[in-house]
C-alpha positions in Angstrom: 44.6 -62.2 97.1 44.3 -64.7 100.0 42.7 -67.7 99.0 41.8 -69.3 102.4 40.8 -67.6 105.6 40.4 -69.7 108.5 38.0 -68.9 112.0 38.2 -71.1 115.1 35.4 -70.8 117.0 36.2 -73.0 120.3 37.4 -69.2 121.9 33.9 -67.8 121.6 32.0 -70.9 121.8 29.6 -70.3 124.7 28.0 -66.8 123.9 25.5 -66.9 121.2 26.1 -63.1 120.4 30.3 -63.7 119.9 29.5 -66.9 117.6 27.1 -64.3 115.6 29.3 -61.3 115.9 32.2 -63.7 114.5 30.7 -65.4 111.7 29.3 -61.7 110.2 32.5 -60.4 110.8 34.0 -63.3 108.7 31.4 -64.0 105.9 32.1 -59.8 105.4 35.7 -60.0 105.4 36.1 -62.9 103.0 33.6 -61.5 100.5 35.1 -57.8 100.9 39.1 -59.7 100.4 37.8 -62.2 97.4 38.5 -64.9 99.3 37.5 -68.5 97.7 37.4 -70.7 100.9 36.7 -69.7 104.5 37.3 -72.4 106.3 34.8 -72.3 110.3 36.3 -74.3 112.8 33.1 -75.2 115.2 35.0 -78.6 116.6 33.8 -82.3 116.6 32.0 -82.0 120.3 28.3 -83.0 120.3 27.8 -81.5 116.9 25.4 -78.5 119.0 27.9 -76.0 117.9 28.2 -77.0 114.2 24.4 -76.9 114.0 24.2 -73.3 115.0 26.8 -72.1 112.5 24.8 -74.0 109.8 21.6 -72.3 110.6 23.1 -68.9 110.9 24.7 -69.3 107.5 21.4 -71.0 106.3 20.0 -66.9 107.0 18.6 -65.5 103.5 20.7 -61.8 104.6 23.9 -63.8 104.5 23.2 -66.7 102.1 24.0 -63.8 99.4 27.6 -63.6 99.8 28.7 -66.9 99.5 27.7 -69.7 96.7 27.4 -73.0 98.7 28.5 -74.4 102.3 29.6 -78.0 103.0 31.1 -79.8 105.8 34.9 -81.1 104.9 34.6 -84.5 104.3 37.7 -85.7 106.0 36.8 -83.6 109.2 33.7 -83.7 110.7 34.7 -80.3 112.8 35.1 -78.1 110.1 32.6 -76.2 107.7 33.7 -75.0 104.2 31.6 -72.1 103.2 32.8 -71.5 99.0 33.1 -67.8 97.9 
């Protein structure tokens, strides 16, 4: 059982349907491997980004597969999303 997975965004970054098509594809895969963390990787950048990730996860169709999100305290460019 993996305990982290990890999905940089900065490849996809500028088409809204890759972010979404990513961040499903993620959320699904962690929840269908049991995975405790997944670890988003929007980038420090104007912050435009991070907000869009944050209101796709805040969704009430994919709220129900994880239990809580925050943003890693000791880098400001990376969401934690707990499993």
């Amino acid at each position: 059982m993996t305990k982290t997975l990890t999905v940089d965004l900065h490849p996809v970054f500028r088409s809204d349907r890759d972010i979404d098509n990513v961040l499903r594809s993620a959320l699904f895969r962690a929840s269908a491997q049991k995975v405790a963390l997944l670890q988003i990787i929007p980038g420090k950048g104007s912050g435009t980004l991070k907000r869009r990730v944050l209101a796709k996860l805040g969704q009430p169709s994919l709220k129900k597969l994880y239990r809580r999100v925050d943003s890693d305290p000791g880098n400001k460019g990376r969401i934690l999303v707990h499993f």
